[in-house]
C-alpha positions in Angstrom: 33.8 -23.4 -16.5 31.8 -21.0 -18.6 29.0 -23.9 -19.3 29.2 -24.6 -15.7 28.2 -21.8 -14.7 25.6 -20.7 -17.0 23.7 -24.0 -15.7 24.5 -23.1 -12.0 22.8 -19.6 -12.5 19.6 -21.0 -14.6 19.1 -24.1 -11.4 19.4 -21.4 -8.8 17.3 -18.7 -10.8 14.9 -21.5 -11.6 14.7 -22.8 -7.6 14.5 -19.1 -6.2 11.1 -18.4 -8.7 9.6 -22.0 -7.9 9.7 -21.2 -3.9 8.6 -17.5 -4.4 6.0 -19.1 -6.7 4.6 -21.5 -3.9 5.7 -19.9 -0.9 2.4 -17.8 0.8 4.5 -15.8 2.2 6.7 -15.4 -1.2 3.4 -14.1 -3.0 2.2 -12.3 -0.1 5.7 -10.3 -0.8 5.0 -10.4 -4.5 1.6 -8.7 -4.2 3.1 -6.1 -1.8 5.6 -4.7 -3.5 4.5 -4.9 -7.3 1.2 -3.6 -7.0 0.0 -2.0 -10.1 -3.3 -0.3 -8.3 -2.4 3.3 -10.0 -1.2 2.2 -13.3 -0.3 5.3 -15.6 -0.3 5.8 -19.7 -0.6 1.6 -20.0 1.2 0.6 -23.4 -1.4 -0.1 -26.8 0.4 -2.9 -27.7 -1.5 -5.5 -29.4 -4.2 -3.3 -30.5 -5.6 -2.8 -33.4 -5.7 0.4 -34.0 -6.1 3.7 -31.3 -8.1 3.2 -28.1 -10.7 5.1 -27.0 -10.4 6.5 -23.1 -12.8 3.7 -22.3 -10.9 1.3 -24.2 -7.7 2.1 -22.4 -9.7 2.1 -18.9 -10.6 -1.5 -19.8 -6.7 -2.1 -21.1 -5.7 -0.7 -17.7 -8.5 -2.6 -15.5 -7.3 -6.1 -17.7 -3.7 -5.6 -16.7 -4.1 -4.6 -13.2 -6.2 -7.9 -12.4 -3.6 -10.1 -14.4 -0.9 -8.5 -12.3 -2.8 -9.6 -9.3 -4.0 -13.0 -10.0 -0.8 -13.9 -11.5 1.6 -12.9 -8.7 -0.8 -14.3 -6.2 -1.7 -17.7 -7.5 0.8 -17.7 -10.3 0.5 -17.6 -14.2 -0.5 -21.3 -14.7 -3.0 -21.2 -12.0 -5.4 -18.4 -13.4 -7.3 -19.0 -16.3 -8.9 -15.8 -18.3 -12.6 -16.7 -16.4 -10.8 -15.9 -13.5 -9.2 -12.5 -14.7 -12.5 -11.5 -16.1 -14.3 -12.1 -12.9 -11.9 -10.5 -10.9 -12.3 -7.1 -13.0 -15.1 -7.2 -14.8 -15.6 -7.2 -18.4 -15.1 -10.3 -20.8 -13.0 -12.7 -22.7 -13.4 -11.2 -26.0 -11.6 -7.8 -24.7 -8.8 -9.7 -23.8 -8.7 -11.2 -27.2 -9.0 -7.7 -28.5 -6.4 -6.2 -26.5 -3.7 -8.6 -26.1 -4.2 -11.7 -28.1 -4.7 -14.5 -25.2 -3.1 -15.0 -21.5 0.7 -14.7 -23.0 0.2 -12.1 -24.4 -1.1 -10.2 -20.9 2.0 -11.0 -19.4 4.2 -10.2 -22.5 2.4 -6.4 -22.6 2.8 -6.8 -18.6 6.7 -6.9 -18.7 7.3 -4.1 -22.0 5.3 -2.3 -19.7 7.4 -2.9 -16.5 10.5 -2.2 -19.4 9.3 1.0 -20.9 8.2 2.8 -17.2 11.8 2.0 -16.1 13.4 3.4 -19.2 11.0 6.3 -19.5 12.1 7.8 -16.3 15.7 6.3 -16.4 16.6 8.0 -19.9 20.6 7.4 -20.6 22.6 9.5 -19.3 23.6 12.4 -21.7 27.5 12.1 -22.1 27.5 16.4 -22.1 30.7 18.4 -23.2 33.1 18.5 -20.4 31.5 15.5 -18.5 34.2 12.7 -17.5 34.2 9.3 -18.9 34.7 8.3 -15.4 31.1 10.7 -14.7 28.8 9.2 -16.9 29.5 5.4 -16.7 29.1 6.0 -12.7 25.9 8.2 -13.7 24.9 4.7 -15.5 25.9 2.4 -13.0 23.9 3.7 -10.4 20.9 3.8 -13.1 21.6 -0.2 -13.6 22.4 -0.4 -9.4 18.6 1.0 -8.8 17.0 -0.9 -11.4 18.8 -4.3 -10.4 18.0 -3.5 -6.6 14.2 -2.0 -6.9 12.0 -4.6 -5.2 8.9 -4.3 -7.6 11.4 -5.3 -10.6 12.7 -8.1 -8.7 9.6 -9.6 -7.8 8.6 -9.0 -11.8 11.7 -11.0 -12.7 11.2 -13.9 -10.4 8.0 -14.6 -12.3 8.8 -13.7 -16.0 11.9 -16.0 -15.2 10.0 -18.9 -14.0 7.6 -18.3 -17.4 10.0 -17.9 -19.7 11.2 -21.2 -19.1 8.2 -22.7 -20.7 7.7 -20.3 -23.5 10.8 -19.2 -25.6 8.8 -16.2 -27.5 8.4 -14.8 -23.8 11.9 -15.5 -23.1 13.4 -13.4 -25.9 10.8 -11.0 -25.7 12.2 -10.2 -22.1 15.4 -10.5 -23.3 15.4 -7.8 -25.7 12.5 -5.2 -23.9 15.2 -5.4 -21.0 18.5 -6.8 -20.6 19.5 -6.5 -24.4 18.1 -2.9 -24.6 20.3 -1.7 -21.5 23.2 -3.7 -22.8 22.9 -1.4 -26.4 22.4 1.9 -24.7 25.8 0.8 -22.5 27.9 -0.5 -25.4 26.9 2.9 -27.7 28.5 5.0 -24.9 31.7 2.9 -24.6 31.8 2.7 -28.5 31.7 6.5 -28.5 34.6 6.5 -25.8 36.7 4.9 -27.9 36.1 6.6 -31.0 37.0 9.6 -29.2 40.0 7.8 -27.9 39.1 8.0 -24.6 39.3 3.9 -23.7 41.0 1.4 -25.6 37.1 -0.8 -25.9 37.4 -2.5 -29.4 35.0 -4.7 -28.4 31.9 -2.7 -27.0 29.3 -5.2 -26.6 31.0 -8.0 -25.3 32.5 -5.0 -23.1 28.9 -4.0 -21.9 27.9 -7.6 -20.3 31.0 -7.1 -18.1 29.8 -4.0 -17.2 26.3 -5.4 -16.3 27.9 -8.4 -15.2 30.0 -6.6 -11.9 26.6 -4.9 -11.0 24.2 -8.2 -10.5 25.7 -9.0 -7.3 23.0 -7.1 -5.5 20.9 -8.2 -7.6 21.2 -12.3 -6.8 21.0 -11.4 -2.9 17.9 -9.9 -3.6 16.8 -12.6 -5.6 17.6 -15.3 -3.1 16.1 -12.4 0.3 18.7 -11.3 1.6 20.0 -7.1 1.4 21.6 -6.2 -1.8 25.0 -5.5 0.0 26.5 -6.6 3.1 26.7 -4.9 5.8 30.5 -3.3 5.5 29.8 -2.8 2.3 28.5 1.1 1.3 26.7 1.3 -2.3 28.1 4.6 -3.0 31.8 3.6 -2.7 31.2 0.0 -4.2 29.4 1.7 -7.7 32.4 3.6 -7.5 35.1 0.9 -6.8 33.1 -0.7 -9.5 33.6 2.0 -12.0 37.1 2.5 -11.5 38.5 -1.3 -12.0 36.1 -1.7 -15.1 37.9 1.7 -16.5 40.8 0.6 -15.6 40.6 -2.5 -18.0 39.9 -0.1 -21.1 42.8 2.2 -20.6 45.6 2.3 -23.1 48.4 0.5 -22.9 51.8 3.1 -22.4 
């Protein structure tokens, strides 16, 4: 059932990215929302050594047209002759920057990864606080980053990428998904050191966690609202929170 699954979600995840991919309208929507025209403190990554302020213009300027070309045409379809046209500039600073075309969209998505957690820190678990406080503090955290429509369109083509190129695929693995599951399973592991939850098993504990929040997420994914319509996101991130607590508590 498990196996069955896992292929059913890799076929649809696969079909959504290859229409959004073609579709005019699809990149149309890509462009839109994941514009990257006022891109802030871009990552060094894949430099050798510190940038100058002109260097980092160019980083920026290199990123920004990859962003466009490859959400408009796709990743496959735009060759480094195009990117260079389109901004200016030349082959060997993408060499010098980020290795080849890969690695653009590899620096692309640890961007994308470190904006997010940069001004989504963990919640701070502070004396007094509720477990019941902070993982709902969290799960709205995971609920906007799941339903934000720039990071959706991001995923639809990392996805559709990553297929082809294993490196990419763990990369986004572990700059995202992986790195949210940690911060999660620390907290629960915390909880029950202090005996607040009965969570011997923090990790595997954490992907449930995530798992009961990507329901909005895979509407999204496929165009539709991230809830229906008698649904509220408040008291759902709640109901949420409650039933997934109430699987840790002790047994009397």
């Amino acid at each position: 059932m498990i196996l069955y699954c896992t292929e059913q979600y890799i076929f649809l995840t696969r079909a959504v990215c290859t229409f959004f991919a073609w579709n005019q309208l699809g990149r149309s929507i890509f462009y839109e929302f994941f514009s990257m025209s006022n891109v802030p403190d871009i990552p060094q990554t894949n430099c050798t050594g510190a940038l100058t302020r002109r260097g980092m213009e160019r980083r920026a300027s290199l990123l920004q047209a990859a962003n466009t070309l490859f959400l408009e045409k796709g990743f496959n379809a735009v060759s480094l002759d195009d990117i260079v046209q389109f901004c200016g500039g030349s082959k060997a600073a993408i060499y010098q920057y980020f290795g080849n075309k890969k690695g653009l969209l590899a620096a692309l998505f640890e961007y994308r990864c470190e904006k997010f957690f940069k001004s989504n820190p963990p919640p701070q678990w502070q004396p007094g606080q509720s477990l019941h406080e902070i993982m709902l503090l969290t799960a709205k955290s995971v609920y906007t980053a799941f339903t934000d429509l720039e990071n959706i369109a991001f995923m639809r083509l990392v996805v559709e990428e990553s297929q082809r190129d294993p490196e990419l695929a763990q990369l986004a693995y572990d700059s995202g998904p992986r790195r949210g599951l940690l911060i999660v399973a620390n907290l629960l592991e915390r909880a029950h050191a202090q005996n607040e939850i009965d969570c011997p098993h923090p990790y595997e504990s954490a992907t449930l966690f995530f798992g009961m929040l990507r329901h909005a997420q895979w509407r999204l994914l496929v165009g539709l609202s991230p809830l229906e319509d008698h649904l509220d996101a408040d008291h759902y991130l709640k109901y949420l929170v409650e039933r997934f607590l109430a699987g840790h508590r002790h047994s009397s």
